[in-house]
C-alpha positions as CSV (number, residue, x, y, z in Angstrom):
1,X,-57.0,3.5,24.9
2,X,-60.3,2.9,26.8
3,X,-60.7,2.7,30.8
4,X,-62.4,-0.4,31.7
5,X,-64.4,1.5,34.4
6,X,-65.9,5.6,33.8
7,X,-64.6,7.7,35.9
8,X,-67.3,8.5,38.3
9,X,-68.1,10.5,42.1
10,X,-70.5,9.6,44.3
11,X,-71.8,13.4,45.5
12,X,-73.6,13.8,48.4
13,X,-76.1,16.6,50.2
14,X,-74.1,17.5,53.3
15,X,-77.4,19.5,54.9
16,X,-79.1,15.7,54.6
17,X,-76.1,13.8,55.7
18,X,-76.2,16.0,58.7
19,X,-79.7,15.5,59.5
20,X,-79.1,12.0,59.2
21,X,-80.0,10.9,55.7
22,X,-78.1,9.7,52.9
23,X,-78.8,11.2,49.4
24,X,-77.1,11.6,47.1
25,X,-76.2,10.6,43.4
26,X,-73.1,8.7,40.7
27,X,-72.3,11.8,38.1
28,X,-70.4,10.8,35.6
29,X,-66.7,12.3,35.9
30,X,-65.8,12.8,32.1
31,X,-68.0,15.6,31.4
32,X,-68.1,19.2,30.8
33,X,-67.5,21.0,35.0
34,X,-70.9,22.4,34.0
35,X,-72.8,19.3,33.4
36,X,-71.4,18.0,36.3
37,X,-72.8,21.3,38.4
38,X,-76.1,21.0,37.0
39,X,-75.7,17.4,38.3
40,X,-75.0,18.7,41.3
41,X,-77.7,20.9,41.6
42,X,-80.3,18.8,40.3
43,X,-79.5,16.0,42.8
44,X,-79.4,19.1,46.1
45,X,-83.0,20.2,44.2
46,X,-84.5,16.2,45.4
47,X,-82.9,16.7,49.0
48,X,-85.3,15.9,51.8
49,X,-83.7,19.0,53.5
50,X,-85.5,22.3,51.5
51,X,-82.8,24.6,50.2
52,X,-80.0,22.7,50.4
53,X,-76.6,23.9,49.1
54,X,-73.7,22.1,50.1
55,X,-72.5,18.9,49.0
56,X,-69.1,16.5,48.8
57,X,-67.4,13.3,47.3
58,X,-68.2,10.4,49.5
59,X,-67.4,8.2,47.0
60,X,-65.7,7.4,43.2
61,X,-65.3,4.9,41.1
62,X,-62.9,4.8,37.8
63,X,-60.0,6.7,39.1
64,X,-57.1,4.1,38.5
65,X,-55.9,4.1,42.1
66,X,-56.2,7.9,42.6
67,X,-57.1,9.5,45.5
68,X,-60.0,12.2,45.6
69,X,-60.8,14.5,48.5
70,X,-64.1,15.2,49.9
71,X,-63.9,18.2,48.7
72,X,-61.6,17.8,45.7
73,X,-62.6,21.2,43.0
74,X,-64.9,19.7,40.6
75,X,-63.1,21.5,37.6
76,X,-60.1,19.3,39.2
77,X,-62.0,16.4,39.0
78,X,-63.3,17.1,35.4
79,X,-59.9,17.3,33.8
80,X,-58.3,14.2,35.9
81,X,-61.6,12.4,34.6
82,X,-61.2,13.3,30.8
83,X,-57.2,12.0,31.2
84,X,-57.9,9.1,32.5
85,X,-60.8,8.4,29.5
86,X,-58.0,9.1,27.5
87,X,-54.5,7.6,29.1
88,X,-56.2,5.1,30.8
89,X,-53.8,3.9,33.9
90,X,-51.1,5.0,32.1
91,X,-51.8,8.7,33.1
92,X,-52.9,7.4,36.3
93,X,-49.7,6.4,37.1
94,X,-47.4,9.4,35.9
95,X,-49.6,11.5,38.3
96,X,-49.0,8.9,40.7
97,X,-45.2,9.7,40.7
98,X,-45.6,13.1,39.9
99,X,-47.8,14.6,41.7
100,X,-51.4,15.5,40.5
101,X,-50.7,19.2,39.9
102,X,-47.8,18.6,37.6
103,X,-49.5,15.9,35.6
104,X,-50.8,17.8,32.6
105,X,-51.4,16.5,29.3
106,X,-48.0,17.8,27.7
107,X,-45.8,16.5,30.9
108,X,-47.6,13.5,30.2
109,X,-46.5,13.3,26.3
110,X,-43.1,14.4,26.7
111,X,-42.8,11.4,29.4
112,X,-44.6,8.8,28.2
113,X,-42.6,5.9,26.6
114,X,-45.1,3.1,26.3
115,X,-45.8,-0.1,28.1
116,X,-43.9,-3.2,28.1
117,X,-43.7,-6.6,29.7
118,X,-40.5,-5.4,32.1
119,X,-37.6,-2.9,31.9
120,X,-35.5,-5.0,30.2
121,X,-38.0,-5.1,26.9
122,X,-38.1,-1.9,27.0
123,X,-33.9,-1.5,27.2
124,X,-33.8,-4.4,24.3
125,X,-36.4,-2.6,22.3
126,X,-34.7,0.6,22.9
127,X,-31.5,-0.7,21.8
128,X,-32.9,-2.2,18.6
129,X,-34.6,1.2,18.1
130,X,-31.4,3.4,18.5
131,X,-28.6,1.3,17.4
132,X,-27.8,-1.4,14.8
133,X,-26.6,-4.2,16.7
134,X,-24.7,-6.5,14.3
135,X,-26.5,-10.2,14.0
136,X,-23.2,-12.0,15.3
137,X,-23.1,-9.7,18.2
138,X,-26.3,-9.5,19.8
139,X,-26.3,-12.8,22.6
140,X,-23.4,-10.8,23.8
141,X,-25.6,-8.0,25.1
142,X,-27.1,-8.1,28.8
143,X,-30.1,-5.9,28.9
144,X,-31.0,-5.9,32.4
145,X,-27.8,-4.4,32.7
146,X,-28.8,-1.7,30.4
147,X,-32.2,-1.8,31.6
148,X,-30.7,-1.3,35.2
149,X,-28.2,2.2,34.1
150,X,-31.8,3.3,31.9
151,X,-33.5,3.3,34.5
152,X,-31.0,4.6,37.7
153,X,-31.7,8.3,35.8
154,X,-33.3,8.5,32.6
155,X,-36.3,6.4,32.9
156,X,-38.9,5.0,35.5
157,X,-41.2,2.6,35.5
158,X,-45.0,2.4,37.4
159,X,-46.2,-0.9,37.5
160,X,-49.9,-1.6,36.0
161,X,-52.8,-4.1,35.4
162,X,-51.4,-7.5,34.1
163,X,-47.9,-7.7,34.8
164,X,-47.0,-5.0,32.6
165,X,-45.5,-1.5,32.7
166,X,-45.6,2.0,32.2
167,X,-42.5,3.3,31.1
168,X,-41.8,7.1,31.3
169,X,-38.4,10.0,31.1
170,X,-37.4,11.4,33.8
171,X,-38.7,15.2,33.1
């Protein structure tokens, strides 16, 4: 899976800022918490305010919908970054619901069903997956139904992009 958009921050030099200036520079999110520092440093290094040191996010790109703080740790950054290069929304999501501090890659794989069109292609695909539904027998079967009991505790669902889902267990 490939985001559409790089996960990116907008950091800016707060001693500028103060004195009235913006300046400030787009770093690239999915990369090593060094590179990012040196980033960092490199852009204070052109301030128009000698010796600056601090800086913060006033701005990011890339994110799927998450929220950053101004000051959001930039090894915090780095790893939601590199998840969302690899989940795409998907992951996006699950932190959504979860909570960013209990969204790590394993939570993520042990929760992570897949994406359909709506809950009830994923309750039919489920069922077709897990049972063998005689031929004669399946127009009897109502799989919102089953899609509705799935989803009251095992399953949720985050809607995404398109008209589709994310489907995910209940952990």
């Amino acid at each position: 899976m490939k985001t559409t958009q790089t996960p990116r921050i907008y950091v800016a030099c707060l001693a500028a800022y103060n004195n009235g200036f913006l300046h400030g520079a787009w770093i690239d999110a999915n990369q090593d918490v060094e590179a990012i520092y040196d980033a960092i440093k490199d852009m204070l290094s052109k301030s128009p305010i000698i010796g600056a040191e601090e800086f913060s996010i006033h701005d990011y790109e890339g994110f799927c919908g998450l929220r950053l703080s101004e000051f959001e740790d930039i090894s915090k950054v780095a790893e939601i970054a590199a998840m969302i290069e690899e989940h795409c929304e998907a992951w996006a999501k699950f932190a959504e619901y979860e909570g960013i501090e209990y969204a790590t890659l394993e939570r993520f794989e042990e929760a992570y069903a897949g994406e359909w069109d709506s809950e009830e292609d994923f309750a039919e695909d489920l069922a077709s997956e897990t049972m063998e539904i005689p031929p004669h027998l399946e127009y009897y079967l109502d799989f919102e139904r089953l899609a509705n009991d799935l989803f009251i505790n095992d399953y949720y669902s985050a809607e995404g992009e398109g008209c589709k889902i994310y489907v995910f267990r209940r952990l």
